[in-house]
N, C-alpha and C positions, 0 to 999 in steps of 0.2 A: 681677177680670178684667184679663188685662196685655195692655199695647200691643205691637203687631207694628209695627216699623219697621227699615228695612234701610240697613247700613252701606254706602259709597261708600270703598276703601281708596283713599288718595291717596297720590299719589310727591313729597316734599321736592326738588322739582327742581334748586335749589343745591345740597344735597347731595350726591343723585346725581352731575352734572355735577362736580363735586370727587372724590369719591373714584375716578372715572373718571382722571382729571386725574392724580389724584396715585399712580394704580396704574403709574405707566411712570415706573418709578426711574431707568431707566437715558438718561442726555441723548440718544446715540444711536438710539436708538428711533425719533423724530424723523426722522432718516435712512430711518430700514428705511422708515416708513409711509409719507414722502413718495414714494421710490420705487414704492411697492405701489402707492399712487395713479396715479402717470405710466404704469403698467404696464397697469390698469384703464381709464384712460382713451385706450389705445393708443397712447404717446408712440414715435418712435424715438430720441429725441435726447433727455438729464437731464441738466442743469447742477445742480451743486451748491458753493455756493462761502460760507465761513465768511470772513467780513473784520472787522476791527476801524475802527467809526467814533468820530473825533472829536467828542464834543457835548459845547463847553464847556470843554475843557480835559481831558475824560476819556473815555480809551478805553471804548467800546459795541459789543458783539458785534452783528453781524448775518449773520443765518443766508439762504442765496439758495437756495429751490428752484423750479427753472423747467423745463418739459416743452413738448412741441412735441405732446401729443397734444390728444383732441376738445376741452376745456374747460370751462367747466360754466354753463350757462345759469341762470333764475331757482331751477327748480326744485334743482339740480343743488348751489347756493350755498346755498340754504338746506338741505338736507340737511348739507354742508360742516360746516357750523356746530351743527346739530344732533346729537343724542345718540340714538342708538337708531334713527338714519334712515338711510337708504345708498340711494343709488341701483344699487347693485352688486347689491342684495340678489335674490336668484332667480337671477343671470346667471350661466351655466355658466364654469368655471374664472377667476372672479371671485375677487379675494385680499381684497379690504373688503367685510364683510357686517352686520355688524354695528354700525356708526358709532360706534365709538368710536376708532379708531386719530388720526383729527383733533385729538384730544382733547392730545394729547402736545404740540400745539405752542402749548397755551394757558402754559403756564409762559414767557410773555415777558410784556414792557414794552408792545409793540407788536407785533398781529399783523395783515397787510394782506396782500390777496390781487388780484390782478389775473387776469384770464380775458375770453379769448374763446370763448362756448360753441357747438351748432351752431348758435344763434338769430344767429351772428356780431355779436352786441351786446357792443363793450367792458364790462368792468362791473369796478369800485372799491368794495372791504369792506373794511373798518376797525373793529378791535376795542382796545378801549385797556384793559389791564391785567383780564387775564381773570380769572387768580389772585385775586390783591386783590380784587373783585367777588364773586366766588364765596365768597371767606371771611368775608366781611361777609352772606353771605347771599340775594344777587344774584346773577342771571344778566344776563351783561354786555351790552349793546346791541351790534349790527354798522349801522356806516352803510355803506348802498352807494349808490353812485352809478352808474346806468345811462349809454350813452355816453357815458363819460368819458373822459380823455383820461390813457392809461394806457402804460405802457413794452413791452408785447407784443402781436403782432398776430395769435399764432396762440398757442393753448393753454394755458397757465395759471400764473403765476408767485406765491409765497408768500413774505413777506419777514417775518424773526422780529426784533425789536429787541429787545435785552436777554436773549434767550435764557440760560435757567441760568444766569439773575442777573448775566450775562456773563462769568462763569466760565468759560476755553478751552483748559484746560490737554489735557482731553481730547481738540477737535479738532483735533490736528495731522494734518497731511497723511495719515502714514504708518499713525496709528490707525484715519482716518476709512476710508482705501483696506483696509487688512485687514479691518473690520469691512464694509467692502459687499460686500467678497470672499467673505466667512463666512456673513454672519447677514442678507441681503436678497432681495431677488428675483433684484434684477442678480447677486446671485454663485450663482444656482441651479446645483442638480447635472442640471437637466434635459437639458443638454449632452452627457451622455455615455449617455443613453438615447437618442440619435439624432433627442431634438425639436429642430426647425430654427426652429420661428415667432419666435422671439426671439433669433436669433445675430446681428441686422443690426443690433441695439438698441449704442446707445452711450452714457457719461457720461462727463461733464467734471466732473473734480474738483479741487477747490481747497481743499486747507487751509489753517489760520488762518496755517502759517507757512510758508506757500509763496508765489513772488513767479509762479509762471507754474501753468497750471491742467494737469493730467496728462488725457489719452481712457485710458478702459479697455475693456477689451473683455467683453462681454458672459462669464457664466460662473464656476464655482468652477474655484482651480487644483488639480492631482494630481501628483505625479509623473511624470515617462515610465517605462515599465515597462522593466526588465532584459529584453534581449534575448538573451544568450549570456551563463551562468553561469558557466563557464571562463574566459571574457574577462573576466568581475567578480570573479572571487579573482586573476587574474594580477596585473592592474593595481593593485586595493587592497591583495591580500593578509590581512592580518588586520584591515583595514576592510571586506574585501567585504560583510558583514551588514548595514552602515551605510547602503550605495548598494542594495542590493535594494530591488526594487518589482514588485508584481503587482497586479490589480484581478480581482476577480470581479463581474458585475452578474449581478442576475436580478430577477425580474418575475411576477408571476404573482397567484393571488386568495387570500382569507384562507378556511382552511379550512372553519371553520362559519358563515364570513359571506360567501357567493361573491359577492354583489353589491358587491364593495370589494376592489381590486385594492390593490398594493402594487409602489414598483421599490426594489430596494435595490441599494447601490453600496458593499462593502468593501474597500478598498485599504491592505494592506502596506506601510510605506515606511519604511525605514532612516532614521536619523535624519540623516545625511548628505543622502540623497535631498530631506529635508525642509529643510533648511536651503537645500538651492540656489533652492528657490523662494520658502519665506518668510522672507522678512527680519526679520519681529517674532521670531524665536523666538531665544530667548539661547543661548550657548554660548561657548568658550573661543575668542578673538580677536577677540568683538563686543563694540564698545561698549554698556553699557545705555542704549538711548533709552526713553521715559515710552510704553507701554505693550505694552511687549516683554513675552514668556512664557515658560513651561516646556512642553516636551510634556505634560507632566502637566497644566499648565494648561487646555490648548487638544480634545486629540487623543482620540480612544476615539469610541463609539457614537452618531450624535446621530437623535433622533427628528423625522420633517419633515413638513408640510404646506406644500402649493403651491411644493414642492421646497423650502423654507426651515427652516432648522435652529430647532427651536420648543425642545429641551430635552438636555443630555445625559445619559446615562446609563448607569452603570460596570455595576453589576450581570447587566448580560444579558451579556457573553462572558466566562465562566467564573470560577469560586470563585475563584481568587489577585486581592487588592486591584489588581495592574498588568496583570491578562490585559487588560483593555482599551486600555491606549495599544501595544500593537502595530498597532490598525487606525486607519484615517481612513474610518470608516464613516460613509451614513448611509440613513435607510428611510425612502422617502415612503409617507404613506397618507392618502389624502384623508378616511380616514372618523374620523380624529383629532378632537375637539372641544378649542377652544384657549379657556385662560381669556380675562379682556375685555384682558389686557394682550400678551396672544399670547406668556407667559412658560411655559408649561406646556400638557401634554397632559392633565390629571390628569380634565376635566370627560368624558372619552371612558368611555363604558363600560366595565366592568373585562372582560367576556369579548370583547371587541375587543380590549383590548390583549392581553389571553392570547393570542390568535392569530398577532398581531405580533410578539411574545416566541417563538412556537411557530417563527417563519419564521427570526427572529433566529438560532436556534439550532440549526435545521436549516443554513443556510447557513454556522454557526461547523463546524459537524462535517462538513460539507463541505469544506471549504478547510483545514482537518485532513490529512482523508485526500484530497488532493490532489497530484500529483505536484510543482505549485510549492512548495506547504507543503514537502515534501520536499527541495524543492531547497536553500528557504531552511535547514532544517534540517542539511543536506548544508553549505552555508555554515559555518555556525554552527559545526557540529562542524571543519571543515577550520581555521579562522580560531582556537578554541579551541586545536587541537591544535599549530599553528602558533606561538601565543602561547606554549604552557607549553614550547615545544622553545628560544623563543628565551628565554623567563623563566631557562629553564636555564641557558643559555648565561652570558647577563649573570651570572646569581647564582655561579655558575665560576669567570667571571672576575674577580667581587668578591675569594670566597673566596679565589684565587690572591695576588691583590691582597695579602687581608690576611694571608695567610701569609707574604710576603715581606718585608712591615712588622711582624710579630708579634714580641714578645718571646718569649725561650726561655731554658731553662738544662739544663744537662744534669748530671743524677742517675745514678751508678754508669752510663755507657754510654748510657742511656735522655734522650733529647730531651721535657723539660718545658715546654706554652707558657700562654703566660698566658692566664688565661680570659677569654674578652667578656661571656657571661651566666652566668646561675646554673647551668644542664648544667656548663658549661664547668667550676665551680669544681668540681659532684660527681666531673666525668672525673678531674681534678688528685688529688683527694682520693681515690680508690680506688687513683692510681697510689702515691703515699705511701702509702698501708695495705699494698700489697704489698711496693716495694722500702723501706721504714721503717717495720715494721709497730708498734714503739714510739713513734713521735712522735706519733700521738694515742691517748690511750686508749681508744678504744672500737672496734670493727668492726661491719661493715655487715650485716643483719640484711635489710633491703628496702630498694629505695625506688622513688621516679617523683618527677620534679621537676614535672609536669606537670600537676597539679592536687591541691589540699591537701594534707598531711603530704607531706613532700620523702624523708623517711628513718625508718626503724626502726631503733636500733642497740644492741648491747649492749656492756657492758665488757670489757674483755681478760683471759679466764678459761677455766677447761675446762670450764665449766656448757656442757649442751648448750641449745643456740638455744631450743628448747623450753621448759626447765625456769627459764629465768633472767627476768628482767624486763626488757622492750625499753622500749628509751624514747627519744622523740619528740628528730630534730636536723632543725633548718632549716638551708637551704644559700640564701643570698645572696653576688650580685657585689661587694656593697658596702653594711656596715652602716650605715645611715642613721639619722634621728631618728622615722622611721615604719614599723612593720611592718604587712605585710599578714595577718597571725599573730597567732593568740591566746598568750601566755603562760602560761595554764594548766597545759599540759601539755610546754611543752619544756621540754628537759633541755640542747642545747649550740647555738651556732649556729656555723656554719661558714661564711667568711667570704672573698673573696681579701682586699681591705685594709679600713681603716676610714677612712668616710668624712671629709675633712677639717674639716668641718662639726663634729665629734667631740670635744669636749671630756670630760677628767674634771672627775664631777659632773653633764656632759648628761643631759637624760633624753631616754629613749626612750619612746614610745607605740603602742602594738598596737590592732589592731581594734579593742577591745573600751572601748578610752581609758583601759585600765592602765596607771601610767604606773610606772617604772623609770629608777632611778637607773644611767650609763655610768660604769664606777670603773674607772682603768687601775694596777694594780699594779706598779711597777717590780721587776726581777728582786732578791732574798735575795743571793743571792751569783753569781760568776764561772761556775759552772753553770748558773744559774738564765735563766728567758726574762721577757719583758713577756708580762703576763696580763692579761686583759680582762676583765669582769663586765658582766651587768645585772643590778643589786641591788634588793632589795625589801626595807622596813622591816617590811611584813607578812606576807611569805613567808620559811622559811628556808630555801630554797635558791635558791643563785645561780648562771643562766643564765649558763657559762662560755661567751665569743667566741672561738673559734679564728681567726684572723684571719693565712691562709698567708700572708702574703709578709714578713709582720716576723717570722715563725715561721719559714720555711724561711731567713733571713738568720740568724739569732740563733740557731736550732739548728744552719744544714750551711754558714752563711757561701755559701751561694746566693740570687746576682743576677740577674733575669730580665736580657737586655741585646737591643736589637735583634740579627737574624740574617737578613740578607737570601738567604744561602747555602740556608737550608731550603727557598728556593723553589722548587718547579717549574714548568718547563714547559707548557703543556697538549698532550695527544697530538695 
C-alpha cells in the first residue's frame, strides 16, 4: 500500500531576486526604469543627476533620481523593494507591472530612498550592498525609518552609492541625454500621435562630466520634413537625398486580433537630416566622443510598448540586409509581452506578432507607392545624374591634364604615348604590329585585358589563324616580382619597362607560388637588343619579356620625351 502525500513547489528566493538583478546588463537601464517610475507615479518635474563623491581619498559614483510626483507610502515602499509586487499592477496605461524593473538599481554599494507618500509621512529606506547579499544567499534587510528627517518634501528621491562598481565612463552627459531621448519614457513617440498628457513633463539632467544640469523637453526628436522638393536639389544639389525627410503615421487595429490597436510612426531622413539633430551620430568633421554611432548602429525598425523602443528589428522592411536603415521607424502595441528585463518582445505570442509584421508591411508598400517615395526617388535620380555629369567633367579634365604632361614619341608620322596601365601597353603594341610589323614576332590572334588571358597570339607566318597553335601573352605596365598569372600556359609577356626592383637572377612568382628565375641577356652583337627571360630549371621553355621601351630605344633609337604641345583644349 503506498503513501499519498503532496508536494509544496518552493521559490529559492535569493535566487530569484539575483537573477532578476543581474538580467539588466545594460547600467542605463536604471535610467529608463527610474523614469517609468516618476511617470507611474505622475511626476511633472525628473531630476537626474550622476556626481562623483569623495570617500576617503576615492572617487564614488552617486547616481540622483528625484521626481515631484505622488510618492510611496508604507505599502507603496515595500512593494519598491519587493520582486513580483507593483502597485502599478491592474492600473491602465501603467509602464511598471510587474516589479522587477527596481531590481536594476540593486547593483550598488548603497541604495537609499526617501519619499513622501499620500499618507504625507517622510519615510527613510536603506539597503546596504544588495548584490553581495544576494550572492551569499540572502535577501538583504531595508531599514526605514518613518518621520524622518529627510532632504524632500514632496515625492520621492533614490540615491545609488557605488553604482556599476562606480564605473562612469558610460554616463557622460551626452550618452545619458541620447539614451533618454531613445530608449525611455521621457523620449516617447507619443508626441507626434497628438497625445498631450505628458508634453508639460520636464527633466533636469546632469551628467558625470557636466558642471551645470541641461531641462529637456519632454519627447523623441525627428526631423522636420522637406517642404519644397525643387527648393532641396537647388540648394544641395547632389546633397539633396541627404536633407530629405517625410514621416507617415498611422494607427489602426491588428487584423485578427481587433481588441489591440497599434500607432506606427515611419520617418525618412537623409543622413544629413539626421546629423543636424543628433549629435551622437559619427561622420566626417566630428570628433569621436565615447558613445557616438553609425546609422547602422542606431536607425531601422524598432518595436515599442508604452511608446518605448523595447527591440529593433532589421528583418521586416525588405530582403536587402540595409532596406532598413532608410527608416527611423517605430510601432507601438500594447499587446506586446516584454521579457522581466524589458529587453525583448519575444514572450508575445507568435500570431500577434504576425499581425504586427502584417501592418509593418502593409505601411512599407504603402510608402513605396507614395508620391513622396517618389519624390525622394526623383531626388535620387536628379543628384545621381548630376554627380556622374560632374564625375565627367573632373575625370576630362584629369585626362586633359595628363595628356599634356604625357610622354610621347613619334613613329613614321604617327604620335606614340606612353602607357599608364596595362590597356595602355596592349593600345602601344598593336600600334608597333602595324607600323613594325617585324619587331615582335608574333601577331594578335584575340584578346581583352579585362579579365583573365590578356591575349591569344600566334607566330609571324601564312598558317591560317585556324590551323596554327595560339598561345597565351600577358600584357603588364610593369614587370614586377609577382604575377597575378599562372605560368603554365604562357608563352611571352609584354611589358612597358622592367620594374627597377628587377635584378638578373630575380625571381619571379605567379599565383600558383611557381617560382622563376629574371635572366637579362645582353645583346650578341651591334644588331642585336637586351633580351629578357623568366627561366625555369624544370620547364623547357622560356617565358620571353618584351619589355617596349628598352626595345623601341635599342631597336628605332626612340625616346618617349615630355610633349606639352599634344595638349588640347576642351571644347
Amino acid at each position: 500500500m503506498s503513501d499519498l502525500y503532496v508536494l509544496h513547489p518552493a521559490v529559492s528566493e535569493a535566487s530569484e531576486f539575483l537573477e532578476i538583478a543581474r538580467d539588466f546588463t545594460n547600467p542605463l537601464e536604471a535610467v529608463r526604469e527610474a523614469i517609468s517610475n516618476a511617470f507611474d507615479a505622475g511626476a511633472k518635474l525628473i531630476q537626474i543627476r550622476f556626481l562623483v563623491e569623495d570617500i576617503q581619498g576615492e572617487g564614488q559614483l552617486a547616481v540622483v533620481f528625484q521626481d515631484n510626483g505622488r510618492g510611496m507610502g508604507k505599502d507603496g515602499l515595500q512593494a519598491f523593494f519587493d520582486l513580483g509586487n507593483s502597485m502599478s499592477r491592474g492600473k491602465e496605461n501603467a509602464i511598471g507591472a510587474k516589479g522587477h524593473g527596481t531590481k536594476v538599481f540593486f547593483g550598488c554599494d548603497e541604495l537609499v530612498v526617501e519619499t513622501v507618500g499620500p499618507d504625507k509621512v517622510p519615510r527613510l529606506a536603506k539597503m546596504m550592498r544588495p548584490l553581495e547579499s544576494l550572492y551569499q544567499g540572502v535577501i538583504p534587510d531595508v531599514e526605514v525609518t518613518d518621520s524622518a528627517d529627510i532632504s524632500v518634501s514632496v515625492g520621492t528621491k533614490i540615491t545609488l552609492r557605488g553604482f556599476n562598481r562606480s564605473r562612469r565612463d558610460i554616463f557622460t552627459h551626452d550618452q545619458l541625454k541620447d539614451y533618454i531621448l531613445w530608449f525611455t519614457k521621457f523620449g516617447s513617440i507619443e508626441r507626434e500621435f497628438k497625445m498631450t498628457d505628458h508634453r508639460d513633463k520636464k527633466l533636469v539632467l546632469q551628467g558625470v562630466d557636466s558642471t551645470e544640469p541641461e531641462t529637456l523637453k519632454f519627447g523623441h526628436v525627428f526631423a522636420k520634413e522637406t517642404k519644397d522638393i525643387d527648393k532641396l536639389f537647388d540648394r544641395y544639389m547632389t546633397d539633396a537625398p541627404k536633407h530629405f525627410v517625410r514621416k507617415w503615421v498611422r494607427t489602426g487595429k491588428l487584423k485578427n486580433h481587433p481588441e489591440i490597436g497599434y500607432c506606427a510612426l515611419f520617418a525618412i531622413e537623409g543622413d544629413s537630416a539626421k546629423r543636424r539633430y543628433n549629435k551622437m551620430l559619427t561622420g566626417k568633421g566630428r570628433q569621436r566622443k565615447p558613445g557616438m554611432y553609425k546609422v547602422t548602429e542606431r536607425y531601422g525598425l524598432y518595436l515599442c510598448k508604452d511608446f518605448m523602443p523595447v527591440e529593433r528589428t532589421a528583418g521586416w522592411l525588405g530582403a536587402r540586409s540595409t532596406d532598413h536603415l532608410l527608416y527611423h521607424a517605430f510601432i507601438n502595441c500594447q499587446g506586446f509581452q516584454l521579457t522581466a528585463n524589458r529587453g525583448s518582445v519575444s514572450n508575445t505570442p507568435q500570431p500577434i506578432l504576425d499581425d504586427v509584421r502584417e501592418v509593418v508591411e502593409h505601411i512599407r508598400q504603402e510608402i513605396i507607392a507614395s508620391d513622396e517615395y517618389d519624390a525622394m526617388m526623383y531626388l535620387l535620380q536628379e543628384a545621381t545624374g548630376f554627380e556622374t555629369v560632374e564625375r565627367e567633367k573632373k575625370q576630362y579634365e584629369r585626362r586633359l591634364d595628363h595628356i599634356k604632361r604625357q610622354k610621347t614619341a613619334v613613329l613614321d608620322g604617327v604620335t606614340l604615348r606612353e602607357p599608364r596601365q596595362e590597356s595602355g601597353v596592349l593600345a602601344l603594341a598593336m600600334q608597333l604590329m602595324t607600323l613594325r610589323p617585324d619587331l615582335l614576332p608574333f601577331e594578335m590572334a584575340d584578346y581583352d585585358t579585362s579579365v583573365g588571358i590578356d591575349a591569344l597570339v600566334k607566330t609571324r607566318d601564312s598558317v591560317d589563324v585556324g590551323k596554327t597553335e595560339l598561345r597565351y601573352a600577358e600584357f603588364k605596365h610593369l614587370l614586377e616580382a609577382t604575377m597575378n598569372h599562372s605560368f603554365r600556359h604562357m608563352y611571352c609577356v609584354v611589358a612597358w619597362d622592367i620594374h627597377p626592383s628587377l635584378k638578373h637572377e630575380s625571381h619571379v612568382r605567379d599565383l600558383t607560388k611557381e617560382v622563376r628565375t629574371f635572366r637579362i641577356v645582353p645583346p650578341k652583337d651591334e644588331g642585336d637588343r637586351t633580351r629578357y627571360y623568366l627561366d625555369s630549371d624544370r620547364h623547357a621553355h622560356k617565358i620571353e619579356v618584351f619589355a617596349l621601351r628598352p626595345l623601341l630605344k635599342d631597336a628605332l633609337g626612340l625616346e618617349f620625351q615630355p610633349n606639352a604641345a599634344t595638349g588640347a583644349d576642351p571644347p
